[in-house]
C-alpha positions in Angstrom: -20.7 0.4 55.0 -20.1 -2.7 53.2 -18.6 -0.8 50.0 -16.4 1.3 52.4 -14.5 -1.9 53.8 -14.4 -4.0 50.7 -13.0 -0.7 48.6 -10.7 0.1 51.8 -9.4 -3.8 51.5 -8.6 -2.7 48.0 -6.7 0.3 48.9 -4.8 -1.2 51.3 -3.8 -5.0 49.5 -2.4 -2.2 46.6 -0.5 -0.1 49.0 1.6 -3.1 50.6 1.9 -4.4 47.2 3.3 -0.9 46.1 5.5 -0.5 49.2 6.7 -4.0 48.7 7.3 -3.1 45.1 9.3 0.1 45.5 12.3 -2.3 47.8 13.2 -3.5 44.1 15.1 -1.7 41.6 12.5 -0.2 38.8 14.9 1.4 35.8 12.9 0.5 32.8 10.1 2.0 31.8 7.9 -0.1 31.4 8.3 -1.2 35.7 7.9 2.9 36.1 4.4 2.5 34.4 3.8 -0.5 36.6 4.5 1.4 40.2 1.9 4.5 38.5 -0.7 1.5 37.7 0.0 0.0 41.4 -0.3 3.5 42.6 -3.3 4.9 40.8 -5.4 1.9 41.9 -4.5 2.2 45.3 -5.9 5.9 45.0 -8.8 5.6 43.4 -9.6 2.3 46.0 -8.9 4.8 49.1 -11.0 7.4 47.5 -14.2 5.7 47.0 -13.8 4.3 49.9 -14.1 7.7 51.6 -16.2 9.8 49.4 -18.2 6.8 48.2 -17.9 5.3 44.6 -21.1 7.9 43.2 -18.5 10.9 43.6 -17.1 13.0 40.6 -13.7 12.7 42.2 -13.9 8.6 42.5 -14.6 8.9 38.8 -12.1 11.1 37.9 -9.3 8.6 40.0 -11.4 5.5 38.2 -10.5 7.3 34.5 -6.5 7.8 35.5 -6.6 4.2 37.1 -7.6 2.8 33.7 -5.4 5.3 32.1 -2.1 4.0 34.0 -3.0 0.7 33.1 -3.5 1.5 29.4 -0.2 3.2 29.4 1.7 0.1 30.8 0.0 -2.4 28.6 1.4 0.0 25.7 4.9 0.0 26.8 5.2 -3.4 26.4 4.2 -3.7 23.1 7.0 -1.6 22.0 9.4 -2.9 19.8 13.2 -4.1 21.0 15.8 -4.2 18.4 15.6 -7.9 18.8 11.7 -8.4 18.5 9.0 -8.2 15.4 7.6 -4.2 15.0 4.1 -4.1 17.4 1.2 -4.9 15.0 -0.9 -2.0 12.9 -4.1 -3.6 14.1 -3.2 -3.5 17.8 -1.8 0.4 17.9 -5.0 1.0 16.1 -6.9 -0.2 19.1 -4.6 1.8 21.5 -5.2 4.7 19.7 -9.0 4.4 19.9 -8.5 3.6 23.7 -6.2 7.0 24.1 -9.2 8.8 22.4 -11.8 7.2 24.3 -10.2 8.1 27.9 -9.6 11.6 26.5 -13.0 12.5 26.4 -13.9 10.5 29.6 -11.0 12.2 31.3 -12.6 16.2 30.0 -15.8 15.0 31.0 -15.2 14.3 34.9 -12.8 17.7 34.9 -16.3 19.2 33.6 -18.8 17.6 36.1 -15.9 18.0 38.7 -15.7 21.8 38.2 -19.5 22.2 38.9 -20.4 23.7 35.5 -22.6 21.4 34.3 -26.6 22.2 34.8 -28.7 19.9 37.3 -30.8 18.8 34.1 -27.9 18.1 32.4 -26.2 15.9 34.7 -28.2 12.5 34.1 -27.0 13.1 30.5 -23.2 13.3 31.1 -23.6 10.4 33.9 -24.8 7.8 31.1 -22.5 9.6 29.0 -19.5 8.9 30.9 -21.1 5.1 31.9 -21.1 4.8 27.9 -17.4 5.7 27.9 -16.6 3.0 31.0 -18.3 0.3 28.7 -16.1 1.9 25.7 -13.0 1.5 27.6 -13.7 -1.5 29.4 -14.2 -3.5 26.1 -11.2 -2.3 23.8 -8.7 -2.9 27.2 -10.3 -6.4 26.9 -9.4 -6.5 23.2 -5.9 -5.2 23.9 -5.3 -8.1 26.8 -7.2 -10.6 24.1 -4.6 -9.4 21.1 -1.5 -9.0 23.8 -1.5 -12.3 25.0 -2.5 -14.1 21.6 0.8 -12.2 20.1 3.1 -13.4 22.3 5.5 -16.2 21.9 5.1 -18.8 23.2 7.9 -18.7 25.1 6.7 -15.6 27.0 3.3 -16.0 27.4 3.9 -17.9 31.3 5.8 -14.4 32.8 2.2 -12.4 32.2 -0.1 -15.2 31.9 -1.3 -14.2 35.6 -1.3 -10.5 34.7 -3.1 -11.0 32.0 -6.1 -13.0 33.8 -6.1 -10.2 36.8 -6.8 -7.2 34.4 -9.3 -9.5 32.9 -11.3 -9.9 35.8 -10.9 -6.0 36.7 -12.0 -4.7 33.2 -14.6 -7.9 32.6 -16.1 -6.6 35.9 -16.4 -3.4 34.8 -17.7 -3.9 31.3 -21.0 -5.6 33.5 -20.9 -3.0 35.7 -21.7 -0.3 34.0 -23.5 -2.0 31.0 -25.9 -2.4 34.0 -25.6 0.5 35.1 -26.0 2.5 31.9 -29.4 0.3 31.1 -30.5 1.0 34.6 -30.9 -2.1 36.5 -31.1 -2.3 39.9 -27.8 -5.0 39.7 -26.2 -2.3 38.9 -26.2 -1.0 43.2 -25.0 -4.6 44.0 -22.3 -4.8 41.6 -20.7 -1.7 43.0 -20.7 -2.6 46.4 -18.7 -5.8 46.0 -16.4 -4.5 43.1 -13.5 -3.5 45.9 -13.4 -7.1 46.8 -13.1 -8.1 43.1 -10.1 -5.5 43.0 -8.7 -6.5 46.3 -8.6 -10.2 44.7 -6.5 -9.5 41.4 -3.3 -8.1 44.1 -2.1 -11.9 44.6 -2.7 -12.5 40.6 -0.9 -9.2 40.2 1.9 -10.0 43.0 3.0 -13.3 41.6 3.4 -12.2 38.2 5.2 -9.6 39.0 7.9 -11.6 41.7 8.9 -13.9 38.8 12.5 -13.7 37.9 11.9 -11.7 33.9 8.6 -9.8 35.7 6.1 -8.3 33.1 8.3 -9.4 29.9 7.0 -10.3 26.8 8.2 -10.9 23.1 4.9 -10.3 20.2 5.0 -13.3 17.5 3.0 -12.7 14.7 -0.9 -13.2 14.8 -3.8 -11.9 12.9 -6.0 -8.7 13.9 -9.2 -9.1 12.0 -11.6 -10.2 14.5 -10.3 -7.4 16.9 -10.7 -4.6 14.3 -13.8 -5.7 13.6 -14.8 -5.7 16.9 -13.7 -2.5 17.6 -15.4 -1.1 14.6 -19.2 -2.4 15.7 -17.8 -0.8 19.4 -16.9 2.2 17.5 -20.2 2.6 15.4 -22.5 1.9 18.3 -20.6 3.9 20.6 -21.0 6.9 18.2 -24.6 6.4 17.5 -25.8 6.4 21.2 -23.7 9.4 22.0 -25.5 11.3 19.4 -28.7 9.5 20.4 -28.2 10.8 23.8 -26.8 14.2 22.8 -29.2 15.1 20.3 -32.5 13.6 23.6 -30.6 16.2 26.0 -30.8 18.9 23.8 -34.2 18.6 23.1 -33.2 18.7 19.0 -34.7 16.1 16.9 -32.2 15.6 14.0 -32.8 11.9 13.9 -34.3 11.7 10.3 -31.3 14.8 8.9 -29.0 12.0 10.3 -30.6 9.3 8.5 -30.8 10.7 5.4 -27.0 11.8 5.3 -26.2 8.2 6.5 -28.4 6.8 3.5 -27.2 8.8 1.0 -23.4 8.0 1.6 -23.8 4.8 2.0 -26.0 4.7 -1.8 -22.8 6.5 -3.3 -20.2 4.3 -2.1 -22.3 1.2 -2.8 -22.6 2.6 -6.2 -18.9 3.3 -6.8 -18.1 -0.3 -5.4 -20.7 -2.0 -7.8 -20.4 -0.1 -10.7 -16.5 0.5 -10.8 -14.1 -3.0 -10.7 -11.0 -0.9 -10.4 -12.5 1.0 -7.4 -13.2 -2.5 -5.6 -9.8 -3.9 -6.5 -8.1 0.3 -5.1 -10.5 -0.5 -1.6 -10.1 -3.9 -1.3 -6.3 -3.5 -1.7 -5.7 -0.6 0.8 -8.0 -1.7 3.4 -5.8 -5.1 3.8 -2.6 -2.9 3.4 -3.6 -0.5 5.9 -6.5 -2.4 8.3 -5.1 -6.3 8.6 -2.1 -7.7 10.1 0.9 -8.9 7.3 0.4 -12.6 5.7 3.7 -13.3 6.0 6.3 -13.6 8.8 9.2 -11.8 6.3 12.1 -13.2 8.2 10.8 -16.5 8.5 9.5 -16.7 4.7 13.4 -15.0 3.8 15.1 -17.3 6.0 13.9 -20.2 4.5 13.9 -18.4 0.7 17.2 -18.5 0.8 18.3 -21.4 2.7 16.5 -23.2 -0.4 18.0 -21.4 -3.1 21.4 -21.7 -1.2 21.9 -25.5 -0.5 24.6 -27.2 -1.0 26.7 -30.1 -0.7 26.4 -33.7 -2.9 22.5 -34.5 -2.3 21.6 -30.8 -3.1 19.3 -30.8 -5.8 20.0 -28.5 -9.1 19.6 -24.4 -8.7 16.7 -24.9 -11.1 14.3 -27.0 -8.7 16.1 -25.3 -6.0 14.2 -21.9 -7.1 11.2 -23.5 -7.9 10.8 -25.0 -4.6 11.4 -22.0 -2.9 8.8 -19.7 -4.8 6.3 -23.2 -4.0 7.3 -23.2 -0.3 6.2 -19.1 -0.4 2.3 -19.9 -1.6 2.3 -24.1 -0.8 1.9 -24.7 -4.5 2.6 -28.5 -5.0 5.2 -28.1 -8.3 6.4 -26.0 -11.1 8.4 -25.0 -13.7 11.5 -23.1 -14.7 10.8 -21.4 -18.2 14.0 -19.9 -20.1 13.3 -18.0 -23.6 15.9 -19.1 -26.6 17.0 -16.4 -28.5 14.4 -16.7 -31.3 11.4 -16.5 -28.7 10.6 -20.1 -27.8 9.9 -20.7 -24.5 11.6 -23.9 -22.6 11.5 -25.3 -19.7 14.6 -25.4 -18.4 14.1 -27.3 -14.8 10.9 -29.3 -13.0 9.7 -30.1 -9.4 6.7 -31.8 -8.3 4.7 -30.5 -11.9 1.5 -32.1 -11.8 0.4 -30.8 -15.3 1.1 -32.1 -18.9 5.3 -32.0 -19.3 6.3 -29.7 -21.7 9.7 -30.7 -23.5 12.2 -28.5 -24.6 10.9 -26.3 -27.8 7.3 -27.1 -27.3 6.7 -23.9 -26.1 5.4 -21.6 -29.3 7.1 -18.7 -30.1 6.4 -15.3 -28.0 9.0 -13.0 -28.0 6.4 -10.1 -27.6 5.0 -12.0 -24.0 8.8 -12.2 -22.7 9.4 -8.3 -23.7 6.4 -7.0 -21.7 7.0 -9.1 -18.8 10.0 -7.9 -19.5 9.6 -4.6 -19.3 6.9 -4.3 -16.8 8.2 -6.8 -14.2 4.6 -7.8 -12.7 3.6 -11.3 -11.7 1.0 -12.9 -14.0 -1.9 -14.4 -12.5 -3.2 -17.0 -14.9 -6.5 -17.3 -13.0 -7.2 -13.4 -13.8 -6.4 -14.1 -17.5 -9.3 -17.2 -17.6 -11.7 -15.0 -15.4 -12.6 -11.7 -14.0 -11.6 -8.5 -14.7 -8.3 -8.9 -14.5 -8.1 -11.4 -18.0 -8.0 -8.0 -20.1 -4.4 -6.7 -18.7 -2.9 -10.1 -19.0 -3.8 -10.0 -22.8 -2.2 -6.9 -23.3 1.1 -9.0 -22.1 0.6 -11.8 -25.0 0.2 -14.5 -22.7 0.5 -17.7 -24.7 -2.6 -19.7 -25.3 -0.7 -22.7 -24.0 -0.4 -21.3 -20.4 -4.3 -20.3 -20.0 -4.9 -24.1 -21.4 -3.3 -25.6 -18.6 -5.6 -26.1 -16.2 -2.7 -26.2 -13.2 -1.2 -23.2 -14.1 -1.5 -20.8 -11.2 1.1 -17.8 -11.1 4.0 -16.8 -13.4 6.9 -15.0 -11.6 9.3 -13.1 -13.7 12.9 -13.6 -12.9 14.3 -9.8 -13.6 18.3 -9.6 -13.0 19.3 -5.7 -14.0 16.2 -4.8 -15.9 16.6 -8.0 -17.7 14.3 -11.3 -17.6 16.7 -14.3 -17.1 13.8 -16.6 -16.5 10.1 -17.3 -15.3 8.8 -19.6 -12.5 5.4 -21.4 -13.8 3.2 -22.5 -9.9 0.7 -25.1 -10.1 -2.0 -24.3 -8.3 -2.7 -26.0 -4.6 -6.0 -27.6 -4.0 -7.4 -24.7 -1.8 -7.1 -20.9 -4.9 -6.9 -18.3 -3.6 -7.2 -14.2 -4.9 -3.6 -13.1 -4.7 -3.5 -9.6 -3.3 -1.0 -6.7 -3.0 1.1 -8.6 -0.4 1.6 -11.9 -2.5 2.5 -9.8 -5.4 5.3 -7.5 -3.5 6.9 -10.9 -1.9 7.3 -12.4 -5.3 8.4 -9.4 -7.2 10.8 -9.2 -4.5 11.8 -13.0 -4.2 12.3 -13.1 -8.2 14.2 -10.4 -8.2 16.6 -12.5 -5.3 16.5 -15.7 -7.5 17.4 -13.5 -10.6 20.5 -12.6 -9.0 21.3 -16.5 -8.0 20.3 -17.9 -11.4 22.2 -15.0 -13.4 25.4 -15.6 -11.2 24.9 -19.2 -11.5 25.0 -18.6 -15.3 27.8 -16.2 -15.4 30.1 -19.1 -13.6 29.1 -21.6 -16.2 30.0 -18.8 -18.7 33.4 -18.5 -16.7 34.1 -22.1 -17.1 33.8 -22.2 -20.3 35.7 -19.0 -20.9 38.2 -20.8 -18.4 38.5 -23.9 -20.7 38.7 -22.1 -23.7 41.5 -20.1 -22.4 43.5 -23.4 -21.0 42.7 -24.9 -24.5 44.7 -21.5 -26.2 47.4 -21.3 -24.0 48.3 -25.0 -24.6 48.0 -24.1 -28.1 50.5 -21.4 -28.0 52.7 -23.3 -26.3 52.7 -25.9 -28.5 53.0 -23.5 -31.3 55.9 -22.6 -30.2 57.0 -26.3 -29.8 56.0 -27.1 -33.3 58.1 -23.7 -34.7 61.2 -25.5 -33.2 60.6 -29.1 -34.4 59.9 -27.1 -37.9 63.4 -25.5 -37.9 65.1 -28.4 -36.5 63.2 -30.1 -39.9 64.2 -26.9 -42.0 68.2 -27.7 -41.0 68.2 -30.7 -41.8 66.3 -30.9 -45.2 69.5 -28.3 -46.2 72.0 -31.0 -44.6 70.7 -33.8 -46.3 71.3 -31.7 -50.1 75.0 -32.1 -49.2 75.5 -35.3 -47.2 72.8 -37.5 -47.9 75.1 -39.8 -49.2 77.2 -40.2 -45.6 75.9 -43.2 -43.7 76.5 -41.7 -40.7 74.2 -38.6 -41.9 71.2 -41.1 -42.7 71.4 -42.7 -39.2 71.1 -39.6 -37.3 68.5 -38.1 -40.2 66.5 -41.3 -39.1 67.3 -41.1 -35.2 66.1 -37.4 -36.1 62.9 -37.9 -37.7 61.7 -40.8 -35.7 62.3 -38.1 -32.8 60.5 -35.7 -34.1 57.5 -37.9 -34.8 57.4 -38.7 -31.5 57.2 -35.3 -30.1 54.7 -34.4 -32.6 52.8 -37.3 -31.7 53.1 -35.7 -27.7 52.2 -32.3 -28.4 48.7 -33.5 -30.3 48.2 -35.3 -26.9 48.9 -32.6 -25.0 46.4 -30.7 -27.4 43.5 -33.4 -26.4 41.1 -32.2 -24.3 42.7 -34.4 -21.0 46.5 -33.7 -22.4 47.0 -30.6 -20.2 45.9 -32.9 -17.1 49.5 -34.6 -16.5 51.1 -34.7 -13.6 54.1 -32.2 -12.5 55.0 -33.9 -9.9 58.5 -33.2 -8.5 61.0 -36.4 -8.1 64.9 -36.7 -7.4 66.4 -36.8 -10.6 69.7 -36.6 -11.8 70.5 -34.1 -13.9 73.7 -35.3 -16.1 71.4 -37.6 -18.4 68.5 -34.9 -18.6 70.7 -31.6 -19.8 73.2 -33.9 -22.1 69.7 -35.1 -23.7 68.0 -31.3 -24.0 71.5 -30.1 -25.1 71.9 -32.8 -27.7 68.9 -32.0 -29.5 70.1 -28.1 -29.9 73.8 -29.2 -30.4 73.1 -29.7 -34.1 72.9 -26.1 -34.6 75.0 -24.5 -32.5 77.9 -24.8 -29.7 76.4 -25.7 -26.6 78.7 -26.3 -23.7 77.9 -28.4 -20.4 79.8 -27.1 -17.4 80.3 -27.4 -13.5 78.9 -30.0 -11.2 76.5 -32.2 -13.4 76.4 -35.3 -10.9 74.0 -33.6 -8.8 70.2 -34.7 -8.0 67.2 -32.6 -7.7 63.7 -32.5 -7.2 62.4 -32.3 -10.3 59.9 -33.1 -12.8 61.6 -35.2 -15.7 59.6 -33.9 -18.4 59.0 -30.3 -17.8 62.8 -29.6 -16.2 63.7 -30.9 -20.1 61.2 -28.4 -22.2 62.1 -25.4 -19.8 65.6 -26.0 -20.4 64.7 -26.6 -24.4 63.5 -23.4 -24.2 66.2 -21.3 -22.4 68.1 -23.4 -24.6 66.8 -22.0 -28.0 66.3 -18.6 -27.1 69.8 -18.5 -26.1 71.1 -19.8 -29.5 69.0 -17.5 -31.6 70.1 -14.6 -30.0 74.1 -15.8 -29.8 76.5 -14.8 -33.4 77.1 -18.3 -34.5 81.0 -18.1 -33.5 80.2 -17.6 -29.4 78.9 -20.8 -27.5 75.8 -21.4 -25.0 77.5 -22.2 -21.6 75.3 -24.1 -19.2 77.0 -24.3 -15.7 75.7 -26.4 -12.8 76.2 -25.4 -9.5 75.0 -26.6 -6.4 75.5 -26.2 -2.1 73.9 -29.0 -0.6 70.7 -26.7 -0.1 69.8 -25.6 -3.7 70.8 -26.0 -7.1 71.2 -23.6 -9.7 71.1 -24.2 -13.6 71.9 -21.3 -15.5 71.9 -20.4 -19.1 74.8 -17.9 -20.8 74.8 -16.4 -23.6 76.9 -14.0 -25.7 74.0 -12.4 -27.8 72.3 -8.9 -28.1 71.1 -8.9 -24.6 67.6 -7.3 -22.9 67.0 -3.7 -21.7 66.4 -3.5 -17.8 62.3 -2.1 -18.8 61.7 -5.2 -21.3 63.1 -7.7 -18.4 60.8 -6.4 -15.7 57.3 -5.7 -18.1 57.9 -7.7 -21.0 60.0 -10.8 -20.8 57.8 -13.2 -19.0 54.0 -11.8 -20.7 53.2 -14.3 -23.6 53.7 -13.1 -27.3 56.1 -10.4 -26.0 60.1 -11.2 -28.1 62.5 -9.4 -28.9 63.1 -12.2 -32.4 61.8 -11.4 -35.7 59.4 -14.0 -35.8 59.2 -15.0 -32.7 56.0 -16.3 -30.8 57.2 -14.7 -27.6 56.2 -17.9 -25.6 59.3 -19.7 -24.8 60.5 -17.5 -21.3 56.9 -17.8 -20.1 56.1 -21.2 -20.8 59.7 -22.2 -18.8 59.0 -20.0 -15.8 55.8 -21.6 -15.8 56.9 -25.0 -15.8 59.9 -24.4 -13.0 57.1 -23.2 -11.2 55.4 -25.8 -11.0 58.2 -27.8 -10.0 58.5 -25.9 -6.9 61.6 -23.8 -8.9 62.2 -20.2 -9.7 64.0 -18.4 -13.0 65.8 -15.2 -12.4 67.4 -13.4 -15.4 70.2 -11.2 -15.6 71.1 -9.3 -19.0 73.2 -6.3 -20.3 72.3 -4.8 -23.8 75.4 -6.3 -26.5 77.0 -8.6 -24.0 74.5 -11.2 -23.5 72.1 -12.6 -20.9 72.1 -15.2 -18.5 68.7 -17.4 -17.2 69.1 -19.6 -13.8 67.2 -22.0 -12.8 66.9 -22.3 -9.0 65.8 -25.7 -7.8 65.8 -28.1 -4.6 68.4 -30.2 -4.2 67.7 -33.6 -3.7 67.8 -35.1 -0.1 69.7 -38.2 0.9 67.0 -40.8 1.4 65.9 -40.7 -2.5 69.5 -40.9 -3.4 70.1 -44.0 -1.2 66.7 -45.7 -2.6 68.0 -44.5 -6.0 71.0 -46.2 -5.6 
């Protein structure tokens, strides 16, 4: 009677829970599961307290109670697209359970049909009590494992849960643990288990009224003590079902058993003793496939590159950048950047935190075979294997220099392998605490160097750039200074032949002098200009007037041939002095060497309050429209025998920079005409001017 009302309290407290349940919305899943769970232990409450708790049908609504339970504890392990990937270890367990309640569930269809014998039934009952214990025990695992996985931040929305389907499976694990060993308890405990189910509704009820319900995000955690004890479960479990099988039959295949048992278990111990490369093949898969991950990837990834990527003035160099963040992946306290020269010595190239002895550049001894294997194999060399076990005989087939091995803090060497090519190795000093690298160390570096390859090798190929970059500034300065020194050269030439005929005019020797001492002087600029800083000055635009600084560029080509100043030459603009003078020098000269000597160079001035234009006319050969658009303004392109091909792209250049524009404008045999489109000077410079 007792049982009856303490079962029929349980029935009821799920029902009302259920009915209170089913007024809420229940689209996902997972709250689906939760209404089956509700629902099934409602059931299998009403039924034993009808038919009593000893009945085949209470059993069989017991097994799919468990079963809906199971199910919904499943579900939310699954993996969201926002959430870490449910652990091996756990679905493991899961898949035991699924197995477990499989058999269970055939076994009460079975004694529920009425097939099974009278003298057979006592063996199925401890049977299926064996089961119970089974299932009671890897459900408490999976609550254990659930809860322990969560983040923190979740753990409050099933902490309740969690303790209610403690209770119920704990209960039941000393239930029928009793009950299979046949103590008299055993009567008791069933009575009052109703109550103990009746008591887990408010536990249940509360979790479930909270605002995220039965939500819950897995964080990374260890499995090992859970697959262990599942596998002691698993073994026992096996034994005393075959114990129990083989007593019903009335078979004794005990010492058969044995033997098989003791014979496999001789072989593998003598493959495992005998064979090092066998205990390094089981010792690696049964981490890969049996334990939980080392690392949290996104975390360890995260942070791998944050390192490598700092920046800013207080960032440290890329060299201890990358060694800090291969230290950070295994806590090693320091290391060392190694580089190879090209004749096989091995330096270091950057330091952090190295406890060991330093080693300066070139002290490394020459191994060009070591750097080709790594090289060409790619694996990270555990210095610890080289000095011990069985591992020391690989690591000598790679040439390892004597001078790593020596170093007592040497822990790990990490190739740094950029498109099949080693840019670099990281050198770890070992932490206080060394431990066995394994399969998963081993994939996170090769993958990590790899990563830093690809920072250090782009790192490199900038400074490569830069220099490329300054060799290039360095030659086109050159060029145009060629060109510069080509015009002071024929300026020289003329008058050398001048002075055969009139050195004896005064007026001759003054401007010869005037002349020279000019020259110098621009010679004297261009070898500044030449310096490594002399391509640094300033273009900075300025009103300037423009009457002084064309009479003084055309009076330095007016020697050799006509060169007319026309229009508006009082006008200002903003200019820079210096370069609006060589642009002009430059138009200036390639207008005279391609005039006859009979036609003047007109230079007209023209200007609307907006904009002023400069342009250059000549009479001369003139440019096809094809070289004008593809040729013209590319350096060493001329149309002059002899010429450098420099002069219209260094003077677009500079009016560029000025804030200016050239446009050209030529007909093949009647000449060409450059202008030089600049802006116009506004009044508040003229006034301070003034």
């Amino acid at each position: 009677m007792t049982a009856a009302w303490t079962y029929g309290l349980a029935a009821a407290c799920f029902a009302g829970l259920l009915a209170w349940r089913l007024r809420q919305p229940f689209d996902a899943p997972a709250q689906r599961l939760l209404l089956a769970a509700y629902l099934m232990t409602a059931i299998w409450a009403g039924v034993s307290a009808v038919v009593g708790v000893w009945s085949p049908l209470t059993v069989l609504a017991g097994t799919l109670r468990n079963l809906a339970w199971l199910s919904l504890l499943f579900s939310m392990t699954r993996r969201r697209s926002d959430e870490e990937s449910p652990p091996a270890g756990l679905n493991l367990v899961f898949g035991a359970e699924a197995l477990v309640v499989a058999i269970q569930l055939t076994l009460n269809l079975v004694v529920l049909s009425g097939s099974v014998p009278s003298d057979s039934l006592e063996t199925f009952t401890q049977t299926s009590r064996l089961l119970r214990i089974v299932t009671a025990s890897g459900a408490l695992i999976i609550i254990h494992n659930l809860y322990g996985q969560a983040a923190p931040s979740s753990r409050g929305s099933i902490r309740l849960a969690m303790f209610a389907l403690t209770l119920m499976w704990g209960y039941d694990l000393n239930l029928f643990t009793f009950a299979y060993l046949g103590s008299p308890l055993a009567e008791q405990l069933f009575v009052w288990r109703g109550l103990l189910i009746a008591a887990t509704m408010p536990l249940l009820a509360m979790s479930d009224g909270r605002h995220d319900g039965w939500r819950i995000r897995l964080s990374r955690a260890a499995t090992f003590q859970s697959l262990s004890l599942l596998a002691i479960c698993g073994y026992f479990t096996v034994m005393t079902v075959v114990a129990t099988a083989l007593r019903g039959s009335g078979w004794d295949g005990t010492q058969y058993l044995g033997a098989g048992a003791i014979v496999l278990i001789s072989l593998t111990a003598i493959l495992l003793i005998s064979s090092a490369r066998v205990r390094s093949w089981a010792k690696v898969k049964f981490a890969k496939h049996f334990f939980e991950h080392r690392y949290d990837y996104r975390t360890e990834w995260l942070r791998f590159t944050g390192t490598i990527g700092r920046s800013g003035a207080h960032a440290p160099p890329l060299g201890e950048r990358v060694i800090k963040a291969f230290a950070d992946i295994l806590d090693a306290p320091g290391g060392l950047l190694l580089v190879a020269d090209e004749s096989g010595a091995i330096d270091c190239a950057a330091s952090w935190n190295w406890p060991g002895r330093p080693l300066a550049s070139g002290d490394g001894p020459v191994a060009p075979d070591f750097w080709r294997r790594v090289e060409s194999e790619g694996r990270t060399v555990d210095l610890d294997a080289a000095r011990r076990g069985w591992g020391a005989s690989r690591d000598r087939q790679l040439g390892v220099p004597s001078w790593m091995t020596k170093e007592p803090v040497a822990w790990i060497a990490v190739p740094l392998i950029h498109h099949e090519r080693l840019v670099g190795m990281v050198l770890l000093a070992a932490p206080e605490y060394r431990r066995s690298l394994d399969w998963e160390d081993f994939d996170l570096l090769r993958t990590a160097g790899r990563q830093a390859a690809s920072s250090l090798a782009e790192a490199h190929g900038q400074e490569a750039l830069l220099n490329a970059q300054r060799f290039e500034e360095f030659n086109r300065r050159f060029a145009f200074i060629l060109h510069d020194v080509k015009n002071l050269v024929s300026q020289l030439s003329l008058l050398s032949r001048n002075a055969e005929r009139h050195a004896d005019n005064p007026e001759f020797r003054a401007d010869m002098v005037a002349t020279l001492k000019g020259s110098v002087g621009k010679m004297n600029e261009l070898l500044a200009r030449l310096a490594p800083q002399g391509g640094m000055r300033s273009e900075r635009a300025e009103a300037t007037p423009l009457r002084d600084l064309l009479s003084s560029a055309i009076a330095a080509k007016r020697r050799d041939h006509d060169v007319r100043l026309l229009g508006d030459t009082g006008l200002w603009a903003m200019v820079d002095p210096l370069g609006l003078e060589q642009a002009v020098g430059h138009l200036l000269q390639n207008a005279i060497d391609a005039s006859p000597s009979g036609e003047p160079v007109i230079v007209r001035v023209d200007g609307d309050g907006a904009g002023i234009s400069i342009a250059i006319a000549d009479q001369g050969i003139g440019m096809d429209s094809e070289f004008v658009r593809h040729r013209l303004f590319q350096p060493f392109a001329s149309t002059k025998q002899g010429g450098f091909g420099v002069g219209a792209f260094e003077a677009r250049s500079l009016v560029a920079g000025m804030g200016g524009r050239l446009t050209v404008t030529s007909t093949p045999g009647k000449g060409s005409q450059f202008t030089i489109h600049l802006t116009a000077a506004d009044a508040a410079p003229l006034r301070k001017i003034a």
